[in-house]
Structures are given as structure tokens and as C-alpha cells.
C-alpha positions in Angstrom: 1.9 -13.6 6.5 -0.9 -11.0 5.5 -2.4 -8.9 7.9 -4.3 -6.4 7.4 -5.2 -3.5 10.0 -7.8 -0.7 10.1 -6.9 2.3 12.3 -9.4 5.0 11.3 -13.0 5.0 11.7 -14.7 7.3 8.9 -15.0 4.4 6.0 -16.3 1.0 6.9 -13.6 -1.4 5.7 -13.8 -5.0 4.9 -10.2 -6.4 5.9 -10.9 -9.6 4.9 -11.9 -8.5 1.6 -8.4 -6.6 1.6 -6.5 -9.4 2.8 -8.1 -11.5 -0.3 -6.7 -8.6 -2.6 -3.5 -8.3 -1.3 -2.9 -12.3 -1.4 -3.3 -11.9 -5.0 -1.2 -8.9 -5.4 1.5 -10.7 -3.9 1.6 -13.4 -6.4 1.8 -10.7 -9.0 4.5 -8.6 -7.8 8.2 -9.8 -7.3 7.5 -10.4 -3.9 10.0 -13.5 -3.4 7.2 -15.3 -0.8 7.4 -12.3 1.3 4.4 -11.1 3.7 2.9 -7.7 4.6 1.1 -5.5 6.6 -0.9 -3.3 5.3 -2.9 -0.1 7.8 -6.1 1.9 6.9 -5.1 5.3 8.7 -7.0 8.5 8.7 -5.4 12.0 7.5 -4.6 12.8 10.8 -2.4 9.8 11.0 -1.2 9.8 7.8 0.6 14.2 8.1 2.1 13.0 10.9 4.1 9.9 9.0 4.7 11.9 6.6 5.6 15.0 8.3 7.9 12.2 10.4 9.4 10.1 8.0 9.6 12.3 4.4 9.7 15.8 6.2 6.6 16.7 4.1 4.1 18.8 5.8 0.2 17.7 4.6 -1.1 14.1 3.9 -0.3 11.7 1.7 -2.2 8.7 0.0 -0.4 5.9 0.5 3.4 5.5 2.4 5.4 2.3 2.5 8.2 1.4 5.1 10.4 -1.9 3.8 10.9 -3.9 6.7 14.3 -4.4 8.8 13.3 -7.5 10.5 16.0 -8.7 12.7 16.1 -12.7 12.7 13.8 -13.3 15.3 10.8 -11.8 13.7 11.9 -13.9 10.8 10.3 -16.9 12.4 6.8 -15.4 11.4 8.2 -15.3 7.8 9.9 -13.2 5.8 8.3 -9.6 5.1 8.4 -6.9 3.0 7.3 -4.5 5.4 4.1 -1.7 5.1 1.7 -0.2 3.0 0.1 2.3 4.8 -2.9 4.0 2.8 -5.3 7.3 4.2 -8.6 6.2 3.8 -9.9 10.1 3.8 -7.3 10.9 0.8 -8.4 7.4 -0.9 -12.0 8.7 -0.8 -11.4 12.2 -2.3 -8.7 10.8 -5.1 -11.8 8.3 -6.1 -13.7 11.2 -6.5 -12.1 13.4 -8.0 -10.6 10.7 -10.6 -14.6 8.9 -10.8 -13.5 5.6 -9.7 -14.6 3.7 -7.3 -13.3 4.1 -3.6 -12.3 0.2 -3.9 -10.8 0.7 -7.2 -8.4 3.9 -5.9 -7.5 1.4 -2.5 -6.5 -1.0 -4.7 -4.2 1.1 -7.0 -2.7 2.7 -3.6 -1.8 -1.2 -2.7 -0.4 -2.4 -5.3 1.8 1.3 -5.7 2.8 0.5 -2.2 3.8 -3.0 -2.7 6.2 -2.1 -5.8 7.8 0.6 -3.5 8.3 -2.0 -1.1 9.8 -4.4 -4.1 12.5 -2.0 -4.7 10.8 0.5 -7.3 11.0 4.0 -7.4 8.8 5.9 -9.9 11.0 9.0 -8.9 14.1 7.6 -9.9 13.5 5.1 -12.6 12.9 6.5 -15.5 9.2 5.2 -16.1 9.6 1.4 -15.3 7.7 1.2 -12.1 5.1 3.0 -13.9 5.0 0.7 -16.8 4.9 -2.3 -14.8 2.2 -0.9 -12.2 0.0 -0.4 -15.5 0.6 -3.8 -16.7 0.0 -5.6 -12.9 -3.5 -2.9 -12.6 -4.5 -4.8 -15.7 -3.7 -8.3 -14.4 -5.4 -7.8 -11.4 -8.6 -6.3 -12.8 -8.0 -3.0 -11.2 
């Protein structure tokens, strides 16, 4: 299961069009069948997650939280968890790297799904990053 949620009101946001892209992402990435949720937050939202859950003052473009689902939730299918992803921090990174706000969303996605496959860019000695380059290309992003 897909869903996509948008908590933040300063972009106008197509989820459907972002449910599409994630659907696709999924089949790219080792996902094993696996769902997720991905949330459109604001700033505000997005220093206090952060603040919360990486003890990291400021905002942050994108955060993802593999899921614990205990058996019940299991029924809905299995699920790697979230992506969340600042809209406000999307918009200036698009900016300020002249890409398209679409184009810097969907970068932020797919950086959250591989976190959320097990990867760590921190830790693995450039093979998350290698990979996300390769999958960017796949998906025409």
C-alpha cells in the first residue's frame, strides 16, 4: 500500500501524481513488495522531527522512519515505513541547485526510500550513493 499525505499548505501538491512516482520507485528499489507512506510537511514540522528524533536543531529535507509494524498492521501489507520530505526546504534546494521543484521531490523520495531499504550514505562507503545515481537515471529524474 501507497499513501501519500500532504500536511503543509504553502506548495500545492498533486498526491496522486506522487503516488504514481512512488509506485514506480518501489519497483526500482529493493523494496521486497513493501508499501509506504510518504508526508509533505512544512519547516516547522520538519525542526521539530528532527530536533526529536536526530537531536539536530534546524530543518531538514527529507527524514525516513523504517517501520516496526507489529503483526496486526501487517494485515494492510507489509511496509517499509516513511519518507517524510519539507516542502519549503524542497523549494529552496531546487532553487538554489536550478532544478525543478518536482525534480528535487523526487530525488528526496527516492533518498528516502533507500534509507528505508537499509542504506546509509554515512556509513557505506559510497554505495548508496552510487546506486541512488544509477536508480535517478532509471527513473528519469
Amino acid at each position: 500500500m501507497i499513501e501519500v499525505v500532504n500536511r503543509q499548505r504553502s506548495v500545492q501538491l498533486d498526491c496522486e501524481h506522487w503516488r504514481a512516482f512512488v509506485a514506480k520507485a518501489l519497483k526500482a528499489v529493493p523494496a521486497r513488495g513493501a508499501g509506504v507512506t510518504i508526508a509533505f510537511v512544512s519547516d516547522r514540522v520538519m525542526s521539530g522531527l528532527n530536533r526529536r528524533w536526530r537531536g539536530k536543531r534546524g530543518t531538514t529535507d527529507v527524514l525516513s522512519f523504517p517501520s516496526e509494524q507489529a503483526e496486526f498492521e501487517k494485515t494492510e501489507g507489509p511496509s517499509l515505513g516513511d519518507v517524510v520530505v519539507s516542502v519549503e526546504r524542497a523549494a529552496r534546494q531546487a532553487n538554489e541547485h536550478g532544478l525543478e521543484f518536482a525534480e528535487e521531490v523526487s530525488q528526496l523520495i527516492l533518498h528516502g526510500l533507500l534509507h528505508l531499504c537499509g542504506y546509509d550514505h554515512e556509513t557505506d562507503g559510497g554505495e548508496m550513493n552510487a546506486l541512488e545515481l544509477r536508480l535517478r537515471r532509471r527513473l528519469g529524474i
